[in-house]
C-alpha positions as CSV (number, residue, x, y, z in Angstrom):
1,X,0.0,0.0,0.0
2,X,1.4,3.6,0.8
3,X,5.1,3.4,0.9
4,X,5.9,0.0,0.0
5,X,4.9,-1.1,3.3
6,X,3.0,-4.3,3.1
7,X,-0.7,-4.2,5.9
8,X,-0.7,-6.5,8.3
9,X,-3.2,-9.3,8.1
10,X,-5.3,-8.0,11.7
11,X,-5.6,-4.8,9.5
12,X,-6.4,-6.7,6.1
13,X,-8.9,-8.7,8.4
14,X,-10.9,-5.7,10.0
15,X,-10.6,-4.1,6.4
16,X,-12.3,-7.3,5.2
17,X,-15.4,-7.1,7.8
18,X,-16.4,-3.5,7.0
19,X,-20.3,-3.7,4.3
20,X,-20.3,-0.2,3.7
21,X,-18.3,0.9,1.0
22,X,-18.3,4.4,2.5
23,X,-17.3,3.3,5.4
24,X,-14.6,1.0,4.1
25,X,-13.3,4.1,2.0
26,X,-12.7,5.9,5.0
27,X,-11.1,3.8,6.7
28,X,-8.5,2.6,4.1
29,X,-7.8,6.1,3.5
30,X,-7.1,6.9,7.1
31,X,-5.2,3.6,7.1
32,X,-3.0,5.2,4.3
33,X,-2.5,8.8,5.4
34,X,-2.9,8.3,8.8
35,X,-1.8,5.7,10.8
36,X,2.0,5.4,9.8
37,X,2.9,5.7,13.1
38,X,0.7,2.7,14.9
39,X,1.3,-0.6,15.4
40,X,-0.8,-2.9,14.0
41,X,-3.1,-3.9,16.4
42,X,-3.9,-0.3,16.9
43,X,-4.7,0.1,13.5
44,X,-6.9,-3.0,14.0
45,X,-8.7,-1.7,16.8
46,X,-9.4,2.0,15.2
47,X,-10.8,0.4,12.0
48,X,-13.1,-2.2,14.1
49,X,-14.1,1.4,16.1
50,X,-14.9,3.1,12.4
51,X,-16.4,-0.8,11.1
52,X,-18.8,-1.0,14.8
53,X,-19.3,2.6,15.8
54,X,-18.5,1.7,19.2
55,X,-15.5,2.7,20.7
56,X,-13.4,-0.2,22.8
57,X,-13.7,-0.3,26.7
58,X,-10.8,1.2,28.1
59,X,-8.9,0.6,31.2
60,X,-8.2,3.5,34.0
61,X,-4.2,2.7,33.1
62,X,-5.2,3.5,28.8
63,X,-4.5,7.5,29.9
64,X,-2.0,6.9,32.1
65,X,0.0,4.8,29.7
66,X,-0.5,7.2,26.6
67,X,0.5,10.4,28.7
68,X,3.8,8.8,29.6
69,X,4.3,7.5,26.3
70,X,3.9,10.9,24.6
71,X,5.9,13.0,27.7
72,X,8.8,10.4,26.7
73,X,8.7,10.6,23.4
74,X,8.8,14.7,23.7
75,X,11.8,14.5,26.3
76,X,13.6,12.3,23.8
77,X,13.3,14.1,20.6
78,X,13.7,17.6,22.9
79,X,16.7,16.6,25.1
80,X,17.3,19.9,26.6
81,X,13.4,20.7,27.7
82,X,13.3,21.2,31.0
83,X,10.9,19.0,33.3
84,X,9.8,21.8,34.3
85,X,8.7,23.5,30.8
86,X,7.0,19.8,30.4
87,X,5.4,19.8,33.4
88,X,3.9,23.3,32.9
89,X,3.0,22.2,29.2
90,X,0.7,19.3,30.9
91,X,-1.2,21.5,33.4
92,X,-1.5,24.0,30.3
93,X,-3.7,21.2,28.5
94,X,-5.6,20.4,31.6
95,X,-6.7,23.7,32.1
96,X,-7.4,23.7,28.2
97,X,-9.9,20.7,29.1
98,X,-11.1,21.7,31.9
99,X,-12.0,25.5,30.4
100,X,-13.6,23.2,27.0
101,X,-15.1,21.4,29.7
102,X,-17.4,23.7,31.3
103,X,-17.9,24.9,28.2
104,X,-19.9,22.2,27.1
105,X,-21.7,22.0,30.2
């Protein structure tokens, strides 16, 4: 597909199960353009979300887990960030939510 890349057979699967032509359009586009960065069972689990319409049940740790992963990822491509210019980053975007959040209500 995009890339030379060849699509793992959890994604071909998922791909295989969606009726809608629409739908399936969607998703092999996102697949394409968008999910380069995902391993495969992710890209499984996003296409079975757009294939269902119901989003999987996730965990209290899910957050957690992708917080960390993204604050890592930052400190390593940005060595010389402080923790402290992180940490102020991450209460920035909770009082983002929180402000979108009463928003809404």
């Amino acid at each position: 597909m995009s890339g030379g890349r060849s699509v793992p057979q959890c994604v071909l699967a998922e791909l295989g199960r969606i009726k809608d032509d629409a739908t399936f359009t969607e998703a092999a586009w996102w697949y394409c353009f968008s999910a380069r960065d995902l391993k495969a069972k992710q890209v499984a689990a996003k296409i079975k979300e757009m294939r269902t319409g119901k989003a999987p049940q996730e965990g209290p740790m899910t957050l957690y887990k992708r917080l960390m992963k993204e604050i890592n990822d930052f400190r390593v491509s940005h060595p010389d960030a402080s923790l402290l210019y992180v940490e102020g980053q991450v209460r920035h975007a909770l009082d983002t939510v929180r402000r979108f959040q009463r928003c809404r209500s």
